[in-house]
C-alpha positions as a LaTeX table, in Angstrom:
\begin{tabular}{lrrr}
\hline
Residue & $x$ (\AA) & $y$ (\AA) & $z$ (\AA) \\
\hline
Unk1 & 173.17 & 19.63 & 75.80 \\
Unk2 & 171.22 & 19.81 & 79.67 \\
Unk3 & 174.70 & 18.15 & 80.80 \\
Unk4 & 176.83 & 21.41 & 79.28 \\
Unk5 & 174.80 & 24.41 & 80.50 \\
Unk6 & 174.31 & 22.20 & 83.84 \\
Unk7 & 177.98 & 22.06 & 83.90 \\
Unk8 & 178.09 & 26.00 & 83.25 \\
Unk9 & 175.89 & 26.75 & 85.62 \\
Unk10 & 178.30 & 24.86 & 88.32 \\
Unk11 & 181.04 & 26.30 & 87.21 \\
Unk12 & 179.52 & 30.18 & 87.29 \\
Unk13 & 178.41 & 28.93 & 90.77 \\
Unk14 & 174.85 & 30.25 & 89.87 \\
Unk15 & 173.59 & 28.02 & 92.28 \\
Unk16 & 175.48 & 28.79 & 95.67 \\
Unk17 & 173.93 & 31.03 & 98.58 \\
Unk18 & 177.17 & 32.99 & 97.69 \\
Unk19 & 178.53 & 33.76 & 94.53 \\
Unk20 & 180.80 & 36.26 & 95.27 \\
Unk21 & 182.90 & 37.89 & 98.28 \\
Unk22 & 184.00 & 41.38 & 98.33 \\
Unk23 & 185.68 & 43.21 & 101.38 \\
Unk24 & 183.60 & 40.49 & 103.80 \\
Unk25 & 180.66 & 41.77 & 101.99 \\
Unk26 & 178.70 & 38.07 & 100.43 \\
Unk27 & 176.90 & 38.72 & 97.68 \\
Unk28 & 174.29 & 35.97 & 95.96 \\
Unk29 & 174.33 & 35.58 & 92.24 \\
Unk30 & 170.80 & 37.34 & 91.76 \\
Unk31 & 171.88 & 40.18 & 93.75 \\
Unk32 & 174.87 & 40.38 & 92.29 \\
Unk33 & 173.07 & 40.83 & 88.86 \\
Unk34 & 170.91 & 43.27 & 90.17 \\
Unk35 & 174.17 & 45.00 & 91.04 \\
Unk36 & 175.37 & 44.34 & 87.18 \\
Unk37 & 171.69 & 45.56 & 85.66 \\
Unk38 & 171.72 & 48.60 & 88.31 \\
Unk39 & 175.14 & 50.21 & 87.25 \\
Unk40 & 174.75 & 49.32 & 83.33 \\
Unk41 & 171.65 & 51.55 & 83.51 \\
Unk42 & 171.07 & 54.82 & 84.23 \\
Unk43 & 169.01 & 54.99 & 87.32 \\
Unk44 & 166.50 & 52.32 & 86.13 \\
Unk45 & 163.30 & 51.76 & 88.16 \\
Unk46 & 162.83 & 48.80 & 89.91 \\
Unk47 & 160.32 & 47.52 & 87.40 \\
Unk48 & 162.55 & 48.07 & 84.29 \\
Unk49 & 165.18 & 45.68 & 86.65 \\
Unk50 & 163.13 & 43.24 & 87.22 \\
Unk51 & 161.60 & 43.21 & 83.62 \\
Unk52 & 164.83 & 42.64 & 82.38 \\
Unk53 & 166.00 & 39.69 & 85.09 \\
Unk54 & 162.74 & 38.30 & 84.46 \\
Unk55 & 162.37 & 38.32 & 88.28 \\
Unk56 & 158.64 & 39.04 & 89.60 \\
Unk57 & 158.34 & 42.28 & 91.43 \\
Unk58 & 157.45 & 40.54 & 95.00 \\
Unk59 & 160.70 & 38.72 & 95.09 \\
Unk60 & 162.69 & 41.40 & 93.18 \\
Unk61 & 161.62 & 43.89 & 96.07 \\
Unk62 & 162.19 & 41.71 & 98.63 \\
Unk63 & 166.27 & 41.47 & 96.92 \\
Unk64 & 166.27 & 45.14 & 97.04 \\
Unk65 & 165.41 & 45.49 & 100.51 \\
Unk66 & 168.25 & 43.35 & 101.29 \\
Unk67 & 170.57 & 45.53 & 99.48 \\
Unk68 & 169.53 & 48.62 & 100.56 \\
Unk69 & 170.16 & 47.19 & 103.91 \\
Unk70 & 173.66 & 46.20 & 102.50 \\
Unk71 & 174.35 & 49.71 & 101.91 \\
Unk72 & 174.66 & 48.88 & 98.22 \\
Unk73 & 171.30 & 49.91 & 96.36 \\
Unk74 & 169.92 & 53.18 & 97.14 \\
Unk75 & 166.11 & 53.88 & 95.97 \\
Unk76 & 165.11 & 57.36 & 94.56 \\
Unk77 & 162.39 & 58.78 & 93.83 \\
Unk78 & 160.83 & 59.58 & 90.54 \\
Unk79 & 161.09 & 63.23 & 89.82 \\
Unk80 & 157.82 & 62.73 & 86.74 \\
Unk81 & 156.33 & 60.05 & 89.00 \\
Unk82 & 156.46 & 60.07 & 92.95 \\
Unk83 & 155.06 & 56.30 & 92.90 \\
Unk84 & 158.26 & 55.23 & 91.26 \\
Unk85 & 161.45 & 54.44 & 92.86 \\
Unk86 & 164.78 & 54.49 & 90.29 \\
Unk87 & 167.55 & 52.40 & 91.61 \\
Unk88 & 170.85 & 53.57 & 92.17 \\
Unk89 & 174.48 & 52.03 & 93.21 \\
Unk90 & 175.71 & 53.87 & 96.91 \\
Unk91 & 179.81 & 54.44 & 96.98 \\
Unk92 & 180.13 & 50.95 & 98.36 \\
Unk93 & 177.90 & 49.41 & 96.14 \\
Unk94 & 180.03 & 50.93 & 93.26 \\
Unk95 & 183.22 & 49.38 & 94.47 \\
Unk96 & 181.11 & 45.55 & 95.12 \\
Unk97 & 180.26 & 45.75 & 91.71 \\
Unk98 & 183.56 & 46.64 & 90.45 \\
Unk99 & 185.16 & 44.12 & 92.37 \\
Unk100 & 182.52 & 41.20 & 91.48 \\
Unk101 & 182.86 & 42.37 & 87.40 \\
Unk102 & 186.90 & 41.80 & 87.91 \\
Unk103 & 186.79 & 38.49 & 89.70 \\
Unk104 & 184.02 & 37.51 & 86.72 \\
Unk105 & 186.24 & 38.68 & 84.02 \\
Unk106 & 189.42 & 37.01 & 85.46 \\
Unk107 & 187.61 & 34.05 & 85.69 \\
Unk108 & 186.64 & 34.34 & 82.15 \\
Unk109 & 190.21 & 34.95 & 81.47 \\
Unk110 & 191.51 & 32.40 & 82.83 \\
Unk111 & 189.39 & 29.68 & 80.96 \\
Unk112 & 189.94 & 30.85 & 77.79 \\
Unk113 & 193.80 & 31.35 & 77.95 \\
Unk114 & 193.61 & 27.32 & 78.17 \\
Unk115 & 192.15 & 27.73 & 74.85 \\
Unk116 & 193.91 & 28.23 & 71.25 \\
Unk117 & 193.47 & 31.71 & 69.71 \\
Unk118 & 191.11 & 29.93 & 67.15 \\
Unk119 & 188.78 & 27.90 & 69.98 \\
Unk120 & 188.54 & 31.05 & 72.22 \\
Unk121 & 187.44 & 33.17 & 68.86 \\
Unk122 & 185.32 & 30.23 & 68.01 \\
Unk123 & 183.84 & 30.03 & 71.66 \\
Unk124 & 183.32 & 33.37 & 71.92 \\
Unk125 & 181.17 & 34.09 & 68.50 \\
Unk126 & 179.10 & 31.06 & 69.47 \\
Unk127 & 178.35 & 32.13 & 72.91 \\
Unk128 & 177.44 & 35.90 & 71.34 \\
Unk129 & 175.38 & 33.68 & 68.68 \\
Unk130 & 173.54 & 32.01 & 71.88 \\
Unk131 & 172.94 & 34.61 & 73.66 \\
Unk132 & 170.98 & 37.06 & 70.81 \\
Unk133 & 169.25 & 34.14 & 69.97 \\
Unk134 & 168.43 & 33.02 & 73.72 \\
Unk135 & 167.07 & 36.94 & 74.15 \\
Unk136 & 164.88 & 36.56 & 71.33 \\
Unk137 & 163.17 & 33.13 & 72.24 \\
Unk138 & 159.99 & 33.57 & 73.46 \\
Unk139 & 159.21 & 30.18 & 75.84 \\
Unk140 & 162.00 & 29.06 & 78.24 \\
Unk141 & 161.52 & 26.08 & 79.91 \\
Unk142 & 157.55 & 25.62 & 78.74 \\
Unk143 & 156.56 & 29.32 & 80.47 \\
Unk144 & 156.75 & 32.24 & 78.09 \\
Unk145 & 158.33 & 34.81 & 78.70 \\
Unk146 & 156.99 & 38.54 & 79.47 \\
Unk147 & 161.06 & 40.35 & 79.53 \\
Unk148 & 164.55 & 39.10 & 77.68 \\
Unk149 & 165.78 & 36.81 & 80.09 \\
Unk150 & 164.89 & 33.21 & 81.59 \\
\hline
\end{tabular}
């Protein structure tokens, strides 16, 4: 089983410096699901983002910094709470994450039109299945877990 997800995670390249390229602009894969996390929610603090990337605030901050500097994240403050900064996506980093959720989903695409109508259904159920069950597992590799993710 370590082989397969090992294998996925190659393939993904979750483990380059670089996971995607957009308009010269190189994005790595954590910040490029901070970028993900960031647009799917509406102005989410920068705790609620790292809560749900199970990424400790330190580092997390440290990633936002960097894409603020990017011109891609843009922090705002809490209008009930000055001490809080929500999170938002700048024009630019609109378009990065546009571009990097096409080149992800034609990716996708193009593995699974090598499958059979039947394998990609199958496929795709089972990785649903993984995933709900993956969110609700509370240890990942032998430290538990205090968000969703590992």
């Amino acid at each position: 089983m370590r082989k397969s997800f090992q294998a996925i995670t190659r393939s993904f390249g979750l483990l380059n410096k670089t996971c995607c390229s957009v308009d010269g602009v190189d994005v790595s894969a954590a910040q490029s699901h901070i970028l993900y996390e960031i647009d799917a929610n509406d102005h989410p603090s920068i705790q609620q983002v790292a809560d749900l990337l199970g990424i400790d605030i330190t580092t997390f901050s440290r990633q936002i910094q960097t894409l603020v500097k990017m011109e891609l994240v843009t922090k705002i403050s809490s209008e009930e709470d000055k001490r809080i900064s929500n999170l938002a996506l700048t024009d630019k980093g609109e378009k990065v994450a546009k571009d990097i959720d096409q080149q992800v989903n034609a990716f996708l695409e193009d593995i699974f039109s090598q499958m059979t109508d039947f394998e990609r259904e199958t496929v795709q159920r089972a990785i649903h299945l993984l995933a709900d069950t993956m969110t609700k597992a509370p240890v990942c590799c032998g430290i538990k877990k205090e968000s969703s993710s590992c």
